[in-house]
N, C-alpha and C positions, 0 to 999 in steps of 0.2 A: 778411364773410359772416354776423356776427352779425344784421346790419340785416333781411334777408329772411326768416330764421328769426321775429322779433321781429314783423315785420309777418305774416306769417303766424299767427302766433301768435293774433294780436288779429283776423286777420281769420276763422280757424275757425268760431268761435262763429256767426259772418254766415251764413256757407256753411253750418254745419249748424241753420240756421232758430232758433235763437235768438233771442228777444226782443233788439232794439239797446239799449232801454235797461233802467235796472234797475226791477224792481217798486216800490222806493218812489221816490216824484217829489221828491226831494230838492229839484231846481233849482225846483221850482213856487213852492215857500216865498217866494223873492226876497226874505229879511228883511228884506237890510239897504235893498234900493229903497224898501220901507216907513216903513220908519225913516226916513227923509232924506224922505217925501213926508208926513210925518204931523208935524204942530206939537206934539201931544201928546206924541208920544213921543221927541223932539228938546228935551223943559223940563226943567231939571236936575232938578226935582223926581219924573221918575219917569225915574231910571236905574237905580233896582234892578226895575222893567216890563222895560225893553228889555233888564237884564243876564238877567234871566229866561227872556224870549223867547230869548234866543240859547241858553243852556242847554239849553231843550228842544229848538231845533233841533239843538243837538251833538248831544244823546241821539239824535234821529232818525237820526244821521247813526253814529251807532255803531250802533246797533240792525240797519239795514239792512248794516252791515258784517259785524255777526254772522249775517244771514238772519234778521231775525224782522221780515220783511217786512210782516204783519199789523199789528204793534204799531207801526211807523216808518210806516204810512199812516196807521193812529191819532194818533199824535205830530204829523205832520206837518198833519192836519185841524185837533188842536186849535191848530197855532203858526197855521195859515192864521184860524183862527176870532177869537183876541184879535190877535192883527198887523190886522185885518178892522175890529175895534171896540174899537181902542184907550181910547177913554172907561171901557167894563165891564171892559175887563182890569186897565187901574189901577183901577180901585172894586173889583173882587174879589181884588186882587195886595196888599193894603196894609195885612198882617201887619207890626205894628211891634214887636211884641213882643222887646225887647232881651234878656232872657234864654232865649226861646227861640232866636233868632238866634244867639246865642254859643255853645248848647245844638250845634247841628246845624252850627257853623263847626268845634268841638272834632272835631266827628264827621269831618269832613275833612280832618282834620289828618295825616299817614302817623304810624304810630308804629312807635317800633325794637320789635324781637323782644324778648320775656322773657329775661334770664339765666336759665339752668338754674340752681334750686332759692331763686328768689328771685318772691317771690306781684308781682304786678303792681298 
């Protein structure tokens, strides 16, 4: 009896005139078809491009999770615009900067809570 409840469920939104899909067009991106039809961005030498690219597509892909609909059609224009013209993305992606890289790797790191009365 769970099954009918469940499709129900998913079919409400239909019936009461709801948009079928969501606001941001998450599936338009098709990263990764890109990726596998572009030689550039398939050359070892820019897999931090394409690790990039996918990044800002997660963000998108969170963003719309959280409803900020706005900003994940934003995200999502700019993956569609360098996925688009691979050449300019690696020529503007290609901060090599080793100590700011380590700078902002630290920053991602989870750190444990403070002990109580001990300075961090």
């Amino acid at each position: 009896m769970r099954r009918p409840a469940r499709i129900s469920a998913l079919l409400l939104p239909l019936l009461a005139g709801a948009p079928a899909e969501a606001a941001c067009d998450l599936t338009g991106i098709r990263l990764e078809e890109r990726i596998a039809e572009t030689s550039e961005l398939r050359e070892s030498a820019n897999k931090q491009t394409v690790r990039d690219l996918r990044t800002l597509r997660d963000a998108a892909i969170v963003l719309d999770a959280y409803k900020y609909e706005a900003e994940c059609e934003r995200l999502v224009g700019i993956v569609k615009a360098l996925a688009a013209n691979p050449v300019k993305a690696i020529e503007q992606g290609g901060d090599t900067d080793e100590e700011k890289a380590e700078s902002v790797e630290e920053t991602r790191e989870p750190k444990a809570p403070a002990e109580p009365g001990k300075p961090r």
